[in-house]
HTML snippet that shows the backbone in 3Dmol.js (N, CA, C, O; Angstrom):
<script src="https://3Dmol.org/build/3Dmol-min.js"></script>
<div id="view" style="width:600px;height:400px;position:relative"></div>
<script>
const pdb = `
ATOM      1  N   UNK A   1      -6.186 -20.858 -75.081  1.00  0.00           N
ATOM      2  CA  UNK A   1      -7.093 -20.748 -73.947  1.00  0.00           C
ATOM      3  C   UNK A   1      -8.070 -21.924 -73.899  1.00  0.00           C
ATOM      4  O   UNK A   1      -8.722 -22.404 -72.971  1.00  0.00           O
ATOM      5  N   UNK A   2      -7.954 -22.262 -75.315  1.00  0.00           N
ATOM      6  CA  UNK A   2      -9.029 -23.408 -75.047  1.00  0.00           C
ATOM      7  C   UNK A   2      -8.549 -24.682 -74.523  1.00  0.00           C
ATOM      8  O   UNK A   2      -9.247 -25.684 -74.367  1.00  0.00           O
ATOM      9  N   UNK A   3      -7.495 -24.587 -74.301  1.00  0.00           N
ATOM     10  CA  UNK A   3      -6.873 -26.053 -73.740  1.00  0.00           C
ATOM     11  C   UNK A   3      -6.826 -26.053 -72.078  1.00  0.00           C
ATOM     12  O   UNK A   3      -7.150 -27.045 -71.425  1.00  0.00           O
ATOM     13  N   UNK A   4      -6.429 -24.947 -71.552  1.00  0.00           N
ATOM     14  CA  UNK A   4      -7.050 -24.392 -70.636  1.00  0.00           C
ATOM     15  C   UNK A   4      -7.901 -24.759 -69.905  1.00  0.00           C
ATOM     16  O   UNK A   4      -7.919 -25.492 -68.916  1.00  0.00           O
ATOM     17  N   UNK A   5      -8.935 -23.967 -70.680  1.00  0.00           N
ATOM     18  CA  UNK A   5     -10.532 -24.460 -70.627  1.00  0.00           C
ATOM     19  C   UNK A   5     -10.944 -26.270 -69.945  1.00  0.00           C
ATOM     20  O   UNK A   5     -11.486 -26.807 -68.980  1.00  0.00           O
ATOM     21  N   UNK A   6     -10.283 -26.596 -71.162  1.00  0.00           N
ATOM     22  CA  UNK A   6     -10.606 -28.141 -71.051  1.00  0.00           C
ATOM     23  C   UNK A   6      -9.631 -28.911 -69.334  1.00  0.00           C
ATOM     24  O   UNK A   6     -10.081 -29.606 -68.424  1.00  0.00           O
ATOM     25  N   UNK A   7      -8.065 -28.282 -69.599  1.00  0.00           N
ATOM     26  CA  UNK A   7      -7.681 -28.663 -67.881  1.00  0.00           C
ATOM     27  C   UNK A   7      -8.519 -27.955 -67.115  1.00  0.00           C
ATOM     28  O   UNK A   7      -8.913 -28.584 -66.132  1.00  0.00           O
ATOM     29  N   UNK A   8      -8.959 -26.779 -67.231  1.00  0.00           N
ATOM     30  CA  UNK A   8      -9.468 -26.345 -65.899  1.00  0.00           C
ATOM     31  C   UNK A   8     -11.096 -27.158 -65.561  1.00  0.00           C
ATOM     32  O   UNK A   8     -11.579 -26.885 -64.462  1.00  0.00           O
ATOM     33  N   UNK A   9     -11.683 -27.853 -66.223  1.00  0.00           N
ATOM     34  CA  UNK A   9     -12.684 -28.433 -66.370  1.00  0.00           C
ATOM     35  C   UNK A   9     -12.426 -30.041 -65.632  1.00  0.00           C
ATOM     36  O   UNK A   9     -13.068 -30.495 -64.685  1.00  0.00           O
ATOM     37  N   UNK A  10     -11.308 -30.714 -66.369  1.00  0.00           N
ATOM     38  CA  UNK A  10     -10.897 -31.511 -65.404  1.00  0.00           C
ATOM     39  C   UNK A  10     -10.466 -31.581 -63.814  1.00  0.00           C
ATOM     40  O   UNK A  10     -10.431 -32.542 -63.045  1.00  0.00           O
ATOM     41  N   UNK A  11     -10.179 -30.306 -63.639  1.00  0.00           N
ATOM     42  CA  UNK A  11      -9.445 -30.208 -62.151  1.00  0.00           C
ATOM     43  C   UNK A  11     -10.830 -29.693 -61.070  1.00  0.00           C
ATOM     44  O   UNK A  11     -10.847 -29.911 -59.858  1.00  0.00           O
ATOM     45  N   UNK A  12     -11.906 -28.995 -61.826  1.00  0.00           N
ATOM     46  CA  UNK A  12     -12.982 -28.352 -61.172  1.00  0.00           C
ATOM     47  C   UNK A  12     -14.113 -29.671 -61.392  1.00  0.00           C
ATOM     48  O   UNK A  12     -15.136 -29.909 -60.750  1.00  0.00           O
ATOM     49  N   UNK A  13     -13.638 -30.255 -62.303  1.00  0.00           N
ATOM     50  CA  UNK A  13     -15.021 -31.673 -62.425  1.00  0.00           C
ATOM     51  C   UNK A  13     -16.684 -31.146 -63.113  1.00  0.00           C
ATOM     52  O   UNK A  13     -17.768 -31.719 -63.001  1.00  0.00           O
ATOM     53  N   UNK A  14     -16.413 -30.137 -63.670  1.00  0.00           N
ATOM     54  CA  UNK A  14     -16.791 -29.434 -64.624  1.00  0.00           C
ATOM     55  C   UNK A  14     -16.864 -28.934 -65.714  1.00  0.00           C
ATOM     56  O   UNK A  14     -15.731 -28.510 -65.939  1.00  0.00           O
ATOM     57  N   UNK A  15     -17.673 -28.652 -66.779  1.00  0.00           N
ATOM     58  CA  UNK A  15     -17.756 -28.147 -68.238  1.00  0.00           C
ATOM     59  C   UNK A  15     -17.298 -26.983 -67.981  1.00  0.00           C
ATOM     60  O   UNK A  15     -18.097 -26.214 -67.446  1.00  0.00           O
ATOM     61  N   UNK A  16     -15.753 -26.419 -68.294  1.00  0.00           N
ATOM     62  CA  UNK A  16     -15.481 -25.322 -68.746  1.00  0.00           C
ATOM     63  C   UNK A  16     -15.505 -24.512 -70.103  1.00  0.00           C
ATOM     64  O   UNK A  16     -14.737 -24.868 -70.997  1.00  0.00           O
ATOM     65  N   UNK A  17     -16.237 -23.587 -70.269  1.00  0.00           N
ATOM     66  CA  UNK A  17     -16.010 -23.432 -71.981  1.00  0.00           C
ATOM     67  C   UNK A  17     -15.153 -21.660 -71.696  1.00  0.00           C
ATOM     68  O   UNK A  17     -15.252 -20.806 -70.815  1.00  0.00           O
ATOM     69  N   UNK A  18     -14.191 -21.816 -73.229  1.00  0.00           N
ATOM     70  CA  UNK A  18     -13.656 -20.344 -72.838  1.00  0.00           C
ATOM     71  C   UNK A  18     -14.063 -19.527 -73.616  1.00  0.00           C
ATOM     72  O   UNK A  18     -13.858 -19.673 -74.821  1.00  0.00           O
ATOM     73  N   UNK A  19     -14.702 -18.524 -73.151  1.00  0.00           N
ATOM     74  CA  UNK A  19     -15.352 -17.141 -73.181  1.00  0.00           C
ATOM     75  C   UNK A  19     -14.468 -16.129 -73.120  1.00  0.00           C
ATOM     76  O   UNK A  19     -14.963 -15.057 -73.468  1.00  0.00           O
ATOM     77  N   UNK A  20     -13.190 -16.080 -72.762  1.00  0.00           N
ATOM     78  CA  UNK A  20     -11.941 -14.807 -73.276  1.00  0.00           C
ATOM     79  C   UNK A  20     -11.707 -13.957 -74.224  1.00  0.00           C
ATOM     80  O   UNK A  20     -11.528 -12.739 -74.242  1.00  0.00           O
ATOM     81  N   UNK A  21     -11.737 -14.859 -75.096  1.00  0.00           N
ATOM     82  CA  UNK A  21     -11.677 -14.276 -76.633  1.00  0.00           C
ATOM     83  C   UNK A  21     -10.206 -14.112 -77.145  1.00  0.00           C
ATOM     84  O   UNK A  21      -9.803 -13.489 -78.127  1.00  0.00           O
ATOM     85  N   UNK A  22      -9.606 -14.742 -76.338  1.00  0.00           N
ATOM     86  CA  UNK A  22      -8.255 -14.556 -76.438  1.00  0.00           C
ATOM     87  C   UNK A  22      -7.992 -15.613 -77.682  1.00  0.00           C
ATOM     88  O   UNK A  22      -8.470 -16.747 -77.664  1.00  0.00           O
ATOM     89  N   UNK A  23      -7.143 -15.090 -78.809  1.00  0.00           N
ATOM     90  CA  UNK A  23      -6.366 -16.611 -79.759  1.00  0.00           C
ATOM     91  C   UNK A  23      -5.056 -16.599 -79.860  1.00  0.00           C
ATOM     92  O   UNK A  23      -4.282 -15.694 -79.548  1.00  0.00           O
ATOM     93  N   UNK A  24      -4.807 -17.750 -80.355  1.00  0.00           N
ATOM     94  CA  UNK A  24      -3.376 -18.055 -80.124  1.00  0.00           C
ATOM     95  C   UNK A  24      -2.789 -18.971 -78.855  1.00  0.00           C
ATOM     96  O   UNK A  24      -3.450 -19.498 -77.961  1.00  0.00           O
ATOM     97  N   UNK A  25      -1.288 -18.997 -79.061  1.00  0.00           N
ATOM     98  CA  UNK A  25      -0.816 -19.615 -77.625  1.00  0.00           C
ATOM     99  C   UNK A  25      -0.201 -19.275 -77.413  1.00  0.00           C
ATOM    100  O   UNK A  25       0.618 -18.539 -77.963  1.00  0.00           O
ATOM    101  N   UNK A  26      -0.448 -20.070 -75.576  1.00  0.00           N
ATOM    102  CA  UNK A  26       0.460 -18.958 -74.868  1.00  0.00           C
ATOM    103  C   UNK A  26       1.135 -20.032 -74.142  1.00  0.00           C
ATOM    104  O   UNK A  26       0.767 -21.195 -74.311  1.00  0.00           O
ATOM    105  N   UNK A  27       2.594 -19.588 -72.934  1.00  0.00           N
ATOM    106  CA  UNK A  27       2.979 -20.630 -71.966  1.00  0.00           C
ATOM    107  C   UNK A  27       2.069 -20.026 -70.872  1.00  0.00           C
ATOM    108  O   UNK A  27       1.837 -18.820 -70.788  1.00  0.00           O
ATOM    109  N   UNK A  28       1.535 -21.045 -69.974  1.00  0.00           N
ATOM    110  CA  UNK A  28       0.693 -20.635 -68.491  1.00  0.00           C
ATOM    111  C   UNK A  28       1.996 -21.243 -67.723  1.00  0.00           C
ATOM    112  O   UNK A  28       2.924 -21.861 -68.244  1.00  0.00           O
ATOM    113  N   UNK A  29       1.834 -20.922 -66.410  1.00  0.00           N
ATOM    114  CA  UNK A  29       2.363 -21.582 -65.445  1.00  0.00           C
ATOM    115  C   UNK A  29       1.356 -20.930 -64.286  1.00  0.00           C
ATOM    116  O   UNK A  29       1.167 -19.718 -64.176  1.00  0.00           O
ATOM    117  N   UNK A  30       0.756 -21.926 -63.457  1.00  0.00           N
ATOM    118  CA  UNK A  30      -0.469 -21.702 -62.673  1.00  0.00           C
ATOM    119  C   UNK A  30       0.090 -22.685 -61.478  1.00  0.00           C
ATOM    120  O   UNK A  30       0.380 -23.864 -61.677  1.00  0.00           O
ATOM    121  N   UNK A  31       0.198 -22.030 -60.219  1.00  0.00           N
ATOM    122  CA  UNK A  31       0.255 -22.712 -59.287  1.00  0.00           C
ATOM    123  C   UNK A  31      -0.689 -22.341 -57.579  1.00  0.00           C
ATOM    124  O   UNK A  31      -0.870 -21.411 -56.793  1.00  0.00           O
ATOM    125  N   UNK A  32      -1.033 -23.714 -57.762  1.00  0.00           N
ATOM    126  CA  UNK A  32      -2.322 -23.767 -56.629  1.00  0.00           C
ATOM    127  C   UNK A  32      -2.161 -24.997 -55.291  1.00  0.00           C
ATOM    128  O   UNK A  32      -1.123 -25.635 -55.114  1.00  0.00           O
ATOM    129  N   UNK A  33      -3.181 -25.119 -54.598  1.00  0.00           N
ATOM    130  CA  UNK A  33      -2.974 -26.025 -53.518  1.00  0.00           C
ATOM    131  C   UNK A  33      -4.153 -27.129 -53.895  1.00  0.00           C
ATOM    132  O   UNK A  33      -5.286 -26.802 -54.247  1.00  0.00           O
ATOM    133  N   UNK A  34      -3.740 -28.339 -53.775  1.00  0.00           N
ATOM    134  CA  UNK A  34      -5.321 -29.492 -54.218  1.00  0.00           C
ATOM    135  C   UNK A  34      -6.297 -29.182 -53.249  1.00  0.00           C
ATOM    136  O   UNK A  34      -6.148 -29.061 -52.033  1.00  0.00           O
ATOM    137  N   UNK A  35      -7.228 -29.077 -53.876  1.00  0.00           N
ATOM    138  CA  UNK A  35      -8.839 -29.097 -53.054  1.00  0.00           C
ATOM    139  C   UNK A  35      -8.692 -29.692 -51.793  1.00  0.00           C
ATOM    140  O   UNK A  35      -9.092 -28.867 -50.971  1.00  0.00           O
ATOM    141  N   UNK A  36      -8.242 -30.920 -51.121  1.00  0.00           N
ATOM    142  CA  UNK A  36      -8.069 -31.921 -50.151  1.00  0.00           C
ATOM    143  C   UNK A  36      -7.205 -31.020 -49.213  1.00  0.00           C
ATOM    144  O   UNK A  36      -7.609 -30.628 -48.118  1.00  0.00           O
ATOM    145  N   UNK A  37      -6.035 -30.739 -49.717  1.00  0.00           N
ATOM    146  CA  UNK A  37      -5.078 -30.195 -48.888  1.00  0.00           C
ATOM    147  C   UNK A  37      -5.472 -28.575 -48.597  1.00  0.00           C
ATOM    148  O   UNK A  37      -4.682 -27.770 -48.103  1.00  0.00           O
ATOM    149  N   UNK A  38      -6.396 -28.370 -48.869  1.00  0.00           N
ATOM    150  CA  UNK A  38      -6.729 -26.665 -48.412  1.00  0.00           C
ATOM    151  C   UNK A  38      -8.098 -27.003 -47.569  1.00  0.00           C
ATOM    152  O   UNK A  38      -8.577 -26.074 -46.919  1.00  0.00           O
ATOM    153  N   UNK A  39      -8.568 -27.917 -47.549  1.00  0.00           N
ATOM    154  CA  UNK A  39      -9.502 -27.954 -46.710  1.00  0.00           C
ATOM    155  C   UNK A  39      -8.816 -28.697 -45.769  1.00  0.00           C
ATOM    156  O   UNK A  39      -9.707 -28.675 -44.921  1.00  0.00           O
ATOM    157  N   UNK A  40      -7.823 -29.418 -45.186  1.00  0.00           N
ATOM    158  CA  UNK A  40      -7.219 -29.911 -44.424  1.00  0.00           C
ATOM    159  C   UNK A  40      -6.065 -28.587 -43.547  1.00  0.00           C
ATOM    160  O   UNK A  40      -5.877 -28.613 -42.331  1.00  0.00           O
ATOM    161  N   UNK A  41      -5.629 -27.869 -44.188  1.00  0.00           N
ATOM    162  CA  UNK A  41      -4.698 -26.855 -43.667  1.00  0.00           C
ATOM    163  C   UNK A  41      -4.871 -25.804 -44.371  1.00  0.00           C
ATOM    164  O   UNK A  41      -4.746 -25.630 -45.583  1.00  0.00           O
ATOM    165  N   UNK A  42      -5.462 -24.413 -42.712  1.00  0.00           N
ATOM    166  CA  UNK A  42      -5.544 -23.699 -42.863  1.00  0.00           C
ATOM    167  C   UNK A  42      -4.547 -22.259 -42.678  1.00  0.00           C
ATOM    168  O   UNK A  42      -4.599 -21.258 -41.963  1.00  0.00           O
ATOM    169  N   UNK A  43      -3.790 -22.687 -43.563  1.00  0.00           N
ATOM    170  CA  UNK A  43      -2.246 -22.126 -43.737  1.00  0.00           C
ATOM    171  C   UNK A  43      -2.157 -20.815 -44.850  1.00  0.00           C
ATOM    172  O   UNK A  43      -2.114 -21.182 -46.024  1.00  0.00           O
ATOM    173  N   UNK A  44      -2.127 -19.438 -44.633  1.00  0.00           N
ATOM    174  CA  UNK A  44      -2.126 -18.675 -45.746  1.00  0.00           C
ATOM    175  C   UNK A  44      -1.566 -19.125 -46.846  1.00  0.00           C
ATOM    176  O   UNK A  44      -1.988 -18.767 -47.946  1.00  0.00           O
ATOM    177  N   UNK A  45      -0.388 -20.096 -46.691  1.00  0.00           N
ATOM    178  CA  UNK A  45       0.610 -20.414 -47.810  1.00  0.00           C
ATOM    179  C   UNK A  45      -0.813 -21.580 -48.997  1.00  0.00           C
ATOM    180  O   UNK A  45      -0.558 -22.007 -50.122  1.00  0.00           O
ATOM    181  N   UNK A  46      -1.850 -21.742 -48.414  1.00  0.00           N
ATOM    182  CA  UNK A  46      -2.403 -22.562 -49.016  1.00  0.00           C
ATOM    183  C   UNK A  46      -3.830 -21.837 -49.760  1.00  0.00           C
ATOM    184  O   UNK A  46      -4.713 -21.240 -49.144  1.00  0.00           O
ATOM    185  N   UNK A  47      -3.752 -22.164 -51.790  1.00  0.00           N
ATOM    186  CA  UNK A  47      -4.063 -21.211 -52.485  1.00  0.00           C
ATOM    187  C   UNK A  47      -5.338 -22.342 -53.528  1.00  0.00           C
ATOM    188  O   UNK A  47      -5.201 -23.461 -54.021  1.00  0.00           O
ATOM    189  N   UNK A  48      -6.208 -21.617 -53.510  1.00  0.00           N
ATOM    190  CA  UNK A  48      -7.533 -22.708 -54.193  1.00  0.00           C
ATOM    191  C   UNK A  48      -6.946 -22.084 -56.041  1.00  0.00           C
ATOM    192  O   UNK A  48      -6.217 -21.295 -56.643  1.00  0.00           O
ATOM    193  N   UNK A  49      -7.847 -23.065 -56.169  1.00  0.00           N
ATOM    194  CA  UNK A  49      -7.347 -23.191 -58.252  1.00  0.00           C
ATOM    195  C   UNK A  49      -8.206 -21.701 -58.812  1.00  0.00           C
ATOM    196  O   UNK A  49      -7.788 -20.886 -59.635  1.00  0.00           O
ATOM    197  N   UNK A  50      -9.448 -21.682 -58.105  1.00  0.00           N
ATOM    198  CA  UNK A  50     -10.135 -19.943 -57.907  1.00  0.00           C
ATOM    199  C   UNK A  50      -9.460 -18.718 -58.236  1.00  0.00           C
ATOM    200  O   UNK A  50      -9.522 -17.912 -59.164  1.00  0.00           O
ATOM    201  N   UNK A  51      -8.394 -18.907 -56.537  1.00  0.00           N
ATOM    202  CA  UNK A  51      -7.542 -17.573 -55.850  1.00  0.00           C
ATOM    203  C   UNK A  51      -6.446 -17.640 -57.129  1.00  0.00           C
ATOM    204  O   UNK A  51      -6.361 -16.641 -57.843  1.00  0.00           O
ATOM    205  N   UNK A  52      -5.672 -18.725 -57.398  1.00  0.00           N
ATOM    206  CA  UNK A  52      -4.724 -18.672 -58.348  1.00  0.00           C
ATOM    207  C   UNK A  52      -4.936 -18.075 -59.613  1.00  0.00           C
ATOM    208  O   UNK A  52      -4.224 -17.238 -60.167  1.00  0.00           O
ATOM    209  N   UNK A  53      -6.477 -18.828 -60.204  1.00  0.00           N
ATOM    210  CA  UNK A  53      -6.637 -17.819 -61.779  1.00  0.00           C
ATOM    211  C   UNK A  53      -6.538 -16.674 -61.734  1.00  0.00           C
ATOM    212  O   UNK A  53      -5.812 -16.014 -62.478  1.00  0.00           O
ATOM    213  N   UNK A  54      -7.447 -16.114 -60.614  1.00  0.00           N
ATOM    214  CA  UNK A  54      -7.894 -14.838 -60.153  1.00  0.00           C
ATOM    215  C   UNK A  54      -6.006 -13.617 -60.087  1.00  0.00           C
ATOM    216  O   UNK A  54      -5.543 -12.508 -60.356  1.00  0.00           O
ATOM    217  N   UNK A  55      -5.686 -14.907 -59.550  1.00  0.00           N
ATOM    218  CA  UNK A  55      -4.480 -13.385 -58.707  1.00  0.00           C
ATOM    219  C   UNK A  55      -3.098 -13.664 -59.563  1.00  0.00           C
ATOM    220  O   UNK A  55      -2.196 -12.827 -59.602  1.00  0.00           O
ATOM    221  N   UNK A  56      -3.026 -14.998 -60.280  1.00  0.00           N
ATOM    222  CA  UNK A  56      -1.968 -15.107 -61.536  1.00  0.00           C
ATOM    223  C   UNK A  56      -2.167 -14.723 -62.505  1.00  0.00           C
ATOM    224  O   UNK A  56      -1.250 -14.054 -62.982  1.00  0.00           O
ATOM    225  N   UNK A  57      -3.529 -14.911 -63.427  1.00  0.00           N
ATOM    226  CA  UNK A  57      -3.482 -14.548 -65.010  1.00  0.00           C
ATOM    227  C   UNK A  57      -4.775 -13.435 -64.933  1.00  0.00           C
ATOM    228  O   UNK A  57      -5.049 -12.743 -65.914  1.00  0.00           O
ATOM    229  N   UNK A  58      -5.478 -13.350 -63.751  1.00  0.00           N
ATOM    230  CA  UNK A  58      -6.484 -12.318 -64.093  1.00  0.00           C
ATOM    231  C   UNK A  58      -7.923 -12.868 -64.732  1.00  0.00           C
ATOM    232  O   UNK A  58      -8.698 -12.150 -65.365  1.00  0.00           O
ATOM    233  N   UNK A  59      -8.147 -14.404 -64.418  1.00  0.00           N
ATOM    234  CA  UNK A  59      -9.502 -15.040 -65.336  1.00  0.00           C
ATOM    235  C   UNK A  59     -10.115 -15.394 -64.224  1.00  0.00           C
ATOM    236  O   UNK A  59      -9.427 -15.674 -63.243  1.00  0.00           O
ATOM    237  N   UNK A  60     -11.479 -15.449 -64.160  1.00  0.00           N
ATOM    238  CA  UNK A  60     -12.325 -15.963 -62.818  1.00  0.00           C
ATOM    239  C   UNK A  60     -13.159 -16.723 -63.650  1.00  0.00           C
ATOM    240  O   UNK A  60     -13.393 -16.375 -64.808  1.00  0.00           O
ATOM    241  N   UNK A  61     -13.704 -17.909 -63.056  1.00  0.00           N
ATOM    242  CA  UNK A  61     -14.551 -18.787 -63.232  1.00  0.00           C
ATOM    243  C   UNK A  61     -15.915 -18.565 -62.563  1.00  0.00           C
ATOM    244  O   UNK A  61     -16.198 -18.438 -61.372  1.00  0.00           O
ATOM    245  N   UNK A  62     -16.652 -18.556 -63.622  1.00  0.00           N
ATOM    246  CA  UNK A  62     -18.242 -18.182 -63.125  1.00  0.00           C
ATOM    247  C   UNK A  62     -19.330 -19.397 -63.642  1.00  0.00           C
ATOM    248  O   UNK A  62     -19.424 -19.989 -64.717  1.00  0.00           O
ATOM    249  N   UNK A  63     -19.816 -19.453 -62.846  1.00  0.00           N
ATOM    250  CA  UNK A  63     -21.125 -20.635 -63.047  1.00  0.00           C
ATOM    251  C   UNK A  63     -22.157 -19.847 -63.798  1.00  0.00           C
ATOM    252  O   UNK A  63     -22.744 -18.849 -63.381  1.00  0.00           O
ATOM    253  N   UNK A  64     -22.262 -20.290 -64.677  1.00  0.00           N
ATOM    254  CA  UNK A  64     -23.802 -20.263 -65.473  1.00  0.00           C
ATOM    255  C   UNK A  64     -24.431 -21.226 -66.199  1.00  0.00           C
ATOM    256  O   UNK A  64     -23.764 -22.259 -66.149  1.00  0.00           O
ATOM    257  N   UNK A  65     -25.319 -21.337 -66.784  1.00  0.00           N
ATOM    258  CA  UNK A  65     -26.491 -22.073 -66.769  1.00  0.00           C
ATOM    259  C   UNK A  65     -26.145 -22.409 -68.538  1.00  0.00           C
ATOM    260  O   UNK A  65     -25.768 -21.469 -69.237  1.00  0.00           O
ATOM    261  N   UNK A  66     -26.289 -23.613 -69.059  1.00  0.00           N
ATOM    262  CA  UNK A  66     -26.214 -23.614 -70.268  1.00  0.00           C
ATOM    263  C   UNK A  66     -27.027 -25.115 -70.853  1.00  0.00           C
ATOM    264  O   UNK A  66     -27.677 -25.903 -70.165  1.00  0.00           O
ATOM    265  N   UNK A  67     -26.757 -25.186 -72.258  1.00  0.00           N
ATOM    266  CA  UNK A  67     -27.200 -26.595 -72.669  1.00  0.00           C
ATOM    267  C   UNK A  67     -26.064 -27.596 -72.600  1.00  0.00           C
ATOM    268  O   UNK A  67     -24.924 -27.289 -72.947  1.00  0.00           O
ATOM    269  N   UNK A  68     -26.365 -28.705 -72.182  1.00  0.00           N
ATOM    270  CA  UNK A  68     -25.745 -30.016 -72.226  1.00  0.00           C
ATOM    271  C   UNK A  68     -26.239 -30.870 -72.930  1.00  0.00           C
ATOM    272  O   UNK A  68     -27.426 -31.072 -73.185  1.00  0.00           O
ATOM    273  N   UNK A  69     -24.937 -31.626 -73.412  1.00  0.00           N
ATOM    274  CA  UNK A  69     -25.104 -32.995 -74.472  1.00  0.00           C
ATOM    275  C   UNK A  69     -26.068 -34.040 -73.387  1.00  0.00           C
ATOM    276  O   UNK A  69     -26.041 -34.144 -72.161  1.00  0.00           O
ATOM    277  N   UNK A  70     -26.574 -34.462 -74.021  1.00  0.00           N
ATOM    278  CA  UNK A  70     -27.441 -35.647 -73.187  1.00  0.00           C
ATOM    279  C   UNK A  70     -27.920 -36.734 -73.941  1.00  0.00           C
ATOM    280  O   UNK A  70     -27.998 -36.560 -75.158  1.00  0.00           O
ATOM    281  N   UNK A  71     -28.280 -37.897 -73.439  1.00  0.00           N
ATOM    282  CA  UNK A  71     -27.815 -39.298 -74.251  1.00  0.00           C
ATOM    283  C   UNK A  71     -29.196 -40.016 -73.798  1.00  0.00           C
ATOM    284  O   UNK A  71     -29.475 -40.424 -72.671  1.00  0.00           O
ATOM    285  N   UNK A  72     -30.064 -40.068 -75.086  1.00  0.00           N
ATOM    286  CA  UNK A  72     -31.800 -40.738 -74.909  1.00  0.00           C
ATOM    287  C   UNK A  72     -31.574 -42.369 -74.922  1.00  0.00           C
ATOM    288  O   UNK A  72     -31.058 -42.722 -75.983  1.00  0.00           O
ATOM    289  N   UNK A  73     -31.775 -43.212 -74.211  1.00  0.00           N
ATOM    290  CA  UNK A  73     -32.064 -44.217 -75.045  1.00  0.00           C
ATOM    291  C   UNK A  73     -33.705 -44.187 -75.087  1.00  0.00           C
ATOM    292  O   UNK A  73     -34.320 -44.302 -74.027  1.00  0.00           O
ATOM    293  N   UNK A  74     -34.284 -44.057 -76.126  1.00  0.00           N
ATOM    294  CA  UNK A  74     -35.697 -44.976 -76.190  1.00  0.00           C
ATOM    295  C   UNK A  74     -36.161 -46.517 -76.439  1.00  0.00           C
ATOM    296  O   UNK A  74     -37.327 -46.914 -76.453  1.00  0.00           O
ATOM    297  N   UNK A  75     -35.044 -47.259 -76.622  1.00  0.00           N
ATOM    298  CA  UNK A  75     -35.764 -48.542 -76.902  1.00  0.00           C
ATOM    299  C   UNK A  75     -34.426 -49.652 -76.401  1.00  0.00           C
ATOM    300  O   UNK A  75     -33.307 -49.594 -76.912  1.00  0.00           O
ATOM    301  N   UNK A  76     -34.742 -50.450 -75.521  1.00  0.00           N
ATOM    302  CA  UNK A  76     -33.435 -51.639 -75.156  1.00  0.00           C
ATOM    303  C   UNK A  76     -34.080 -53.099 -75.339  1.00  0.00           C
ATOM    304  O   UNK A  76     -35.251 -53.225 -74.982  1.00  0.00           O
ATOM    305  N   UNK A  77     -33.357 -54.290 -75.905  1.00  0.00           N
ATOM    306  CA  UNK A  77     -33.277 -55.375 -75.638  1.00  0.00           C
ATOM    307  C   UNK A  77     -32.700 -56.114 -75.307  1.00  0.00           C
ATOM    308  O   UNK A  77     -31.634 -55.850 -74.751  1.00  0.00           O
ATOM    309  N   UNK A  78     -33.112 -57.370 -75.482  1.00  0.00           N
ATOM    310  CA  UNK A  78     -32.105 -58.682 -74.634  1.00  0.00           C
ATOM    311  C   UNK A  78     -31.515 -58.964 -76.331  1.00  0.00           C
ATOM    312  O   UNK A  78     -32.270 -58.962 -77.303  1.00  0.00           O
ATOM    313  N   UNK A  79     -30.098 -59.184 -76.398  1.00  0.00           N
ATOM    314  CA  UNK A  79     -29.549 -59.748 -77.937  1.00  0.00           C
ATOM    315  C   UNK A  79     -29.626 -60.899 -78.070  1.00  0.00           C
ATOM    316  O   UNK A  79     -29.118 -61.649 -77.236  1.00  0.00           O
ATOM    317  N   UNK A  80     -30.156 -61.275 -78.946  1.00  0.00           N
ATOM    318  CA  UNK A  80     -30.474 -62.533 -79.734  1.00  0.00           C
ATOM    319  C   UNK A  80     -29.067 -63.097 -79.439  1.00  0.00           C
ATOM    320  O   UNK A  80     -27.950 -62.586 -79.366  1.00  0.00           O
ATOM    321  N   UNK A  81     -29.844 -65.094 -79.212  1.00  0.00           N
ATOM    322  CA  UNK A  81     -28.893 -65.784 -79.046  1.00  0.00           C
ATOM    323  C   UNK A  81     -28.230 -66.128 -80.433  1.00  0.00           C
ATOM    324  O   UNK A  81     -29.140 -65.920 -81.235  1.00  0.00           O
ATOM    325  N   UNK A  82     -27.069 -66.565 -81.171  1.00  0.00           N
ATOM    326  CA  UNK A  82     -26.540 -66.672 -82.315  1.00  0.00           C
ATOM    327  C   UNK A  82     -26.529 -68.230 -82.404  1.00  0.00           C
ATOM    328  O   UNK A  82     -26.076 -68.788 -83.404  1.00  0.00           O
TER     329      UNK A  82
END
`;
const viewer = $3Dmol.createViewer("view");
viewer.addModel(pdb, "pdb");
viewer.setStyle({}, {cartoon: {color: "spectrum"}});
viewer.zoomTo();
viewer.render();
</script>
């Protein structure tokens, strides 16, 4: 699930983390319509990455609020000429 996690994070452009509790592996086969092409045609045959988790494996994606890695610089210079 955690690999999952990590495609479904790429395809949503988002930090997915998995919260299932599920272990082990499994085969998925998940089929959806690209973001572009469902807002372009409004065709029942056309299915968001959402509707698919939801109505293929039974997992929904929920937004919540968490900590993120974040990157300080406090101090920059110009590098010495050699």
């Amino acid at each position: 699930m955690s690999d999952l996690a990590q495609a479904l994070g790429d395809q949503v452009h988002r930090k997915v983390n998995d919260r299932t509790g599920v272990k082990g592996t499994c085969d998925i086969t998940l089929k959806w319509t690209a973001d572009d092409v469902v807002a372009d045609a409004q065709s029942e045959s056309t299915v968001s990455i959402f509707t698919a988790l939801q109505e293929e494996l039974g997992l929904k994606l929920q937004s919540t609020k968490g900590p993120v890695d974040t990157l300080v610089i406090d101090h920059v210079e110009m590098p010495s000429q050699n």
